[in-house]
C-alpha positions as CSV (number, residue, x, y, z in Angstrom):
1,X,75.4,11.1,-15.8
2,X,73.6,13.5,-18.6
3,X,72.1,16.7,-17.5
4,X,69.3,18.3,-19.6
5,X,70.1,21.8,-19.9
6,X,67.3,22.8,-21.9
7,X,63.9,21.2,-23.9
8,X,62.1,23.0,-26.6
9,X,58.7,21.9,-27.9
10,X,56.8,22.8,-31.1
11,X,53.6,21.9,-31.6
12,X,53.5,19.3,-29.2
13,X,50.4,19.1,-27.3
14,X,49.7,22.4,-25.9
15,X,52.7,23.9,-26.5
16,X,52.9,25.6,-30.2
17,X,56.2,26.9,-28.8
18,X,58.1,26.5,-25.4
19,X,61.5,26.8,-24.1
20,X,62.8,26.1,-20.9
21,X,66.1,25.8,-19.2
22,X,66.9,22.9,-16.5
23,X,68.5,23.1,-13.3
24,X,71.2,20.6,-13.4
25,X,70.3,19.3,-9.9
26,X,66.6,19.3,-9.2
27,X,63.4,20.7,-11.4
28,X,60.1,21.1,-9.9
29,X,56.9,21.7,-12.1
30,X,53.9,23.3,-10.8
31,X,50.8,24.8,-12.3
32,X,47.6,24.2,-12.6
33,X,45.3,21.7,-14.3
34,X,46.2,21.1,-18.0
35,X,49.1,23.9,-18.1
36,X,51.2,21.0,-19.6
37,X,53.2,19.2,-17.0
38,X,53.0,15.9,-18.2
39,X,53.6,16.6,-21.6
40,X,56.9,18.2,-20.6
41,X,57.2,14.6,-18.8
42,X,56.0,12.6,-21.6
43,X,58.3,14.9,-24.3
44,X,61.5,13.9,-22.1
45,X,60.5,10.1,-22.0
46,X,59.2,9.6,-25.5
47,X,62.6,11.6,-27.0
48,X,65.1,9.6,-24.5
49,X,63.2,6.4,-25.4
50,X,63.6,6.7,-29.3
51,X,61.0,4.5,-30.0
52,X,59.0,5.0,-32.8
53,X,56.2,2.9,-31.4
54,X,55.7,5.0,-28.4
55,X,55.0,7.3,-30.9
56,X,53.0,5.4,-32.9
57,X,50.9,3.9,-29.8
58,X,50.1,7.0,-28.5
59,X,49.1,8.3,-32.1
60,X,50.4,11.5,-33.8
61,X,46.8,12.7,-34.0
62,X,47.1,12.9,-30.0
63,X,50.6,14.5,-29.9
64,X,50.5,17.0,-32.5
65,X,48.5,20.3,-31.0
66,X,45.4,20.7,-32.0
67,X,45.2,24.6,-32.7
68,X,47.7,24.1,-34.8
69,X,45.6,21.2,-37.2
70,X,42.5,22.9,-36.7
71,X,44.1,26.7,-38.0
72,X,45.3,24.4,-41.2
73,X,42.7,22.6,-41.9
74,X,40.8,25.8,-41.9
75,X,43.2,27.4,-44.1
76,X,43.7,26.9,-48.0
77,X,45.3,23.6,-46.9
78,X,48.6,23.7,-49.0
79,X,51.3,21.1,-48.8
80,X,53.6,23.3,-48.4
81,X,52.0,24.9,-45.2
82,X,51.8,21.4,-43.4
83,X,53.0,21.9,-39.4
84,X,56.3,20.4,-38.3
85,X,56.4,19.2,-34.6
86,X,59.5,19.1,-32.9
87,X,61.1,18.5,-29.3
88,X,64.5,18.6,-28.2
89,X,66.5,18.1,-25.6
90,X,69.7,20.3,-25.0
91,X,72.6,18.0,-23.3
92,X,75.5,19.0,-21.3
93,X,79.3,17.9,-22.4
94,X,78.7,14.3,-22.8
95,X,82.5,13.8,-24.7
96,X,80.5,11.5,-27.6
97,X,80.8,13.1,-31.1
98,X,77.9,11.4,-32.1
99,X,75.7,13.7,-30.0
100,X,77.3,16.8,-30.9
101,X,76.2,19.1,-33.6
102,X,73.8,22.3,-35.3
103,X,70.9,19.9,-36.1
104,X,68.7,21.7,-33.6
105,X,66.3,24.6,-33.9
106,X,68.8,27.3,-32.7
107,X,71.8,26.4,-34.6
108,X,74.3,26.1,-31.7
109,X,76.9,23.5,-31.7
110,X,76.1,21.4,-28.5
111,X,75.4,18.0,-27.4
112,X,71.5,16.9,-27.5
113,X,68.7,14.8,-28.9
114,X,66.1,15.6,-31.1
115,X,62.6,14.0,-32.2
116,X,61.1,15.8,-35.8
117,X,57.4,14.3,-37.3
118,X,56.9,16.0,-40.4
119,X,55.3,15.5,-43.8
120,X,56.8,12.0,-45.5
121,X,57.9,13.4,-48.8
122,X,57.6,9.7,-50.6
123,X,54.3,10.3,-49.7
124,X,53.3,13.8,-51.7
125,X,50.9,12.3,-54.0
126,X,48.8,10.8,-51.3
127,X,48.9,13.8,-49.0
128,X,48.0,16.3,-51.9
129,X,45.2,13.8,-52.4
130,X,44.0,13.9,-49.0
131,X,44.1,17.7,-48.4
132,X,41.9,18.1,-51.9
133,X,38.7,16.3,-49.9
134,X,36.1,18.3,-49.6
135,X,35.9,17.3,-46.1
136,X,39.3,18.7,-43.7
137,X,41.5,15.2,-43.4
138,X,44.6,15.8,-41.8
139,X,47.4,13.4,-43.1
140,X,49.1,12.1,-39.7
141,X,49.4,8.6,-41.2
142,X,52.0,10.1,-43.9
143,X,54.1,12.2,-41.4
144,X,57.6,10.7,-40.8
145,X,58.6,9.8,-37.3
146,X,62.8,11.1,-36.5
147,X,65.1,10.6,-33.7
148,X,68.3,12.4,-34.3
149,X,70.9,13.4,-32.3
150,X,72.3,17.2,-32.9
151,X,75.0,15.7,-35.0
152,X,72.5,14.5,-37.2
153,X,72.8,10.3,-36.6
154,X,69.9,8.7,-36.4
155,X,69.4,6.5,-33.1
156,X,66.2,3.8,-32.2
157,X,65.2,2.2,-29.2
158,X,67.7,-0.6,-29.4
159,X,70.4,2.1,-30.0
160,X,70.2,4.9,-27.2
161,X,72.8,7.3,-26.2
162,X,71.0,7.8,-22.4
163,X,69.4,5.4,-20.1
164,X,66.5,6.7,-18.4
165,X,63.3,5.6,-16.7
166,X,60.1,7.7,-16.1
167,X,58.5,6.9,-12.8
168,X,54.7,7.9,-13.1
169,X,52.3,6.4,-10.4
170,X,49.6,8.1,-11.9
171,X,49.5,5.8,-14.8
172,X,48.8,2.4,-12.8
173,X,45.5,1.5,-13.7
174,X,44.6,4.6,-15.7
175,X,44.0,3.2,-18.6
176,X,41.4,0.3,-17.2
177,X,40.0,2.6,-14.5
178,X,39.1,5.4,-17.6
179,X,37.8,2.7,-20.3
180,X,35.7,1.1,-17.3
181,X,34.5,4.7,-16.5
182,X,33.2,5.9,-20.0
183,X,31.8,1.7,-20.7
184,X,29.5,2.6,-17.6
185,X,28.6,6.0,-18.1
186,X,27.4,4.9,-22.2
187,X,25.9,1.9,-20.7
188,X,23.9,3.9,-18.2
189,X,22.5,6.8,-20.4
190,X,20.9,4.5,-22.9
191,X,18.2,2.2,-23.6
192,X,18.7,-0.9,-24.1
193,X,16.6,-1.3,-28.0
194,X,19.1,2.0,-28.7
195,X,22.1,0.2,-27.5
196,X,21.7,-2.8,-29.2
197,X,21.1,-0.7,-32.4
198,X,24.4,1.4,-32.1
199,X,26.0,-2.0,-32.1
200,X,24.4,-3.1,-35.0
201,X,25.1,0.2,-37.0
202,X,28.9,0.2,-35.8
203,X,29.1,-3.1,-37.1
204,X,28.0,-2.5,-40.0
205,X,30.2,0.2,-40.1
206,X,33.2,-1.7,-39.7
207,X,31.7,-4.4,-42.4
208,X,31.7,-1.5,-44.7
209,X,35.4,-0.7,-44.4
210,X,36.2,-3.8,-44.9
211,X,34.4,-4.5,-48.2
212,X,35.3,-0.7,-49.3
213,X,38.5,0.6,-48.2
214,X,40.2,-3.2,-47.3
215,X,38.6,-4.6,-50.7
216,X,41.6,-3.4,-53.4
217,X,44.2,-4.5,-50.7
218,X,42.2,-8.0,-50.7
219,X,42.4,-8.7,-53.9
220,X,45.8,-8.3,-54.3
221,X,46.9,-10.5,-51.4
222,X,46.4,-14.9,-51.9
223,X,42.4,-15.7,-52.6
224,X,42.8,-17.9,-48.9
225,X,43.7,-14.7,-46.9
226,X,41.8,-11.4,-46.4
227,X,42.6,-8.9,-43.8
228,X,39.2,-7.8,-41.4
229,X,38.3,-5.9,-38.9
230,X,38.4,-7.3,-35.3
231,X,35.0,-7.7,-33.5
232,X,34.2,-9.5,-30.5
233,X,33.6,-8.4,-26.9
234,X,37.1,-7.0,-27.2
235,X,36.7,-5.0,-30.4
236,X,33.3,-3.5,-30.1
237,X,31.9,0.2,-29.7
238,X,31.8,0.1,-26.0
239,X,35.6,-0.7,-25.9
240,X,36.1,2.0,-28.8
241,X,34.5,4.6,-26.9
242,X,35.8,7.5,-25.5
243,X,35.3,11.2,-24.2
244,X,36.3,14.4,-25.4
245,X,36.7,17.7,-24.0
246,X,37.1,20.5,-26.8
247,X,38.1,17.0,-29.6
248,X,41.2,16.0,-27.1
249,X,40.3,12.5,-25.9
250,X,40.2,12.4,-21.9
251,X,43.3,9.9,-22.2
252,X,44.8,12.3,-23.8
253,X,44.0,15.3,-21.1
254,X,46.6,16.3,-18.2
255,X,46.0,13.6,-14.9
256,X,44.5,16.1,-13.3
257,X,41.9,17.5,-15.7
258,X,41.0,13.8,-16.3
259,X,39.9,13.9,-12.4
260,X,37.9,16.7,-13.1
261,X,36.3,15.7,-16.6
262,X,35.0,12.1,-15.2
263,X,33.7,14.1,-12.3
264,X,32.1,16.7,-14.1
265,X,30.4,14.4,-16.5
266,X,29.0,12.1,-13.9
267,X,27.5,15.2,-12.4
268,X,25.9,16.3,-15.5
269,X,24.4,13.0,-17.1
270,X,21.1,11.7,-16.2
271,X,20.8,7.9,-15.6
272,X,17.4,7.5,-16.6
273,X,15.0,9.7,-15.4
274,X,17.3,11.0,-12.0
275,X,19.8,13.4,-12.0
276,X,23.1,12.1,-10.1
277,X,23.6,14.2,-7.2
């Protein structure tokens, strides 16, 4: 059975730079609303897992920490300066060369696994292109997504060195319970002439991506197929929306602070001319 000895994360979530060491037994972590306990969780899982969708579905824009993009985007926005975000996880003896190596932030030779998103260099042209906007665009689409081990293999899903499962009770229903909760709170605070515009303009919106930004890829693909955006009752803006606190979407937020944040904004938000009390 593997031990963790030790994680580091950088720039994952809250955490521009953490290190912790592991009990090889038992680990408890306590602390308060959004102090980062279940990104440490979520770091392990996503790392043990290898899988570049998890990555992908939870969307780099959410996992990468967002003092970090704001400061660059606020800076003179060089290549060169793009963030790195890292975590790894420090193994004991597992006896597998594969796993043992320096490819790790401190240089040590040990056993351990390592996930590394950073700037796709095939991609240079587009990023510089991107940063020169006049408006701040981070490029998370053209970072690269790694699992390594600390020797330096690569390793997927399909191809994992540790078998794990994350146990989170927390997440049964979250998802439905917080899309259901911001649906009623937008279809509550509005008129109904002003709703049925902001569906109107959103699909317009999304009839305007498709002609503009989908049109070159269109024309280069057969005349009888076209790619388009979905729409529908399960692709509209009340199924897009969300809420933020401080630009981190509430899925995004600690379990806890989510508690607090639908709480809070039910409190706050008039439903037509009544305060909720």
């Amino acid at each position: 059975m593997a031990v963790i000895k030790k994680i580091k994360l950088h720039n994952f979530k809250r955490f521009q730079d953490f290190s912790v060491e592991l009990d090889e037994k038992i680990n408890l972590l306590i602390g308060d609303n959004e102090s980062g306990k279940s990104s440490i969780l979520s770091a392990i899982d996503i790392v043990l897992s290898g899988s570049r969708t998890k990555v992908e579905t939870t969307g780099l824009d959410s996992l990468f920490n967002s003092d970090v993009v704001r400061n660059f985007l606020t800076s003179d926005r060089k290549i060169e300066n793009l963030p790195q975000l890292f975590v790894e996880l420090y193994l004991d003896e597992q006896d597998n060369v594969d796993l043992n190596g320096r490819n790790n932030s401190d240089g040590v030779e040990c056993d351990g696994l390592r996930l590394v998103c950073e700037p796709d260099d095939a991609y240079s042209k587009e990023i510089k292109e991107i940063l020169g906007q006049d408006e701040p665009n981070f490029p998370f689409e053209f970072y690269s997504i790694g699992f390594r081990t600390f020797a330096d293999n690569g390793y997927v899903g399909y191809r994992k060195f540790l078998r794990h499962v994350l146990i989170d009770n927390a997440q049964i229903s979250n998802e439905y319970a917080t899309r259901d909760f911001v649906k009623t709170m937008y279809t509550s605070s509005i008129k109904d002439a002003e709703r049925n515009r902001h569906q109107n303009e959103y699909r317009k919106y999304k009839d305007a991506f498709k002609k503009s930004v989908l049109g070159d890829l269109n024309n280069r693909i057969p005349v009888e197929y076209s790619f388009a955006i979905k729409t529908g009752s399960k692709a509209n803006l009340e199924t897009d929306l969300t809420i933020s606190e401080d630009d981190i979407n509430i899925e995004n937020k600690g379990k806890g602070k989510q508690s607090f944040i639908k709480t809070e904004f039910a409190l706050k938000k008039k439903i037509g001319d009544k305060d909720l009390s």
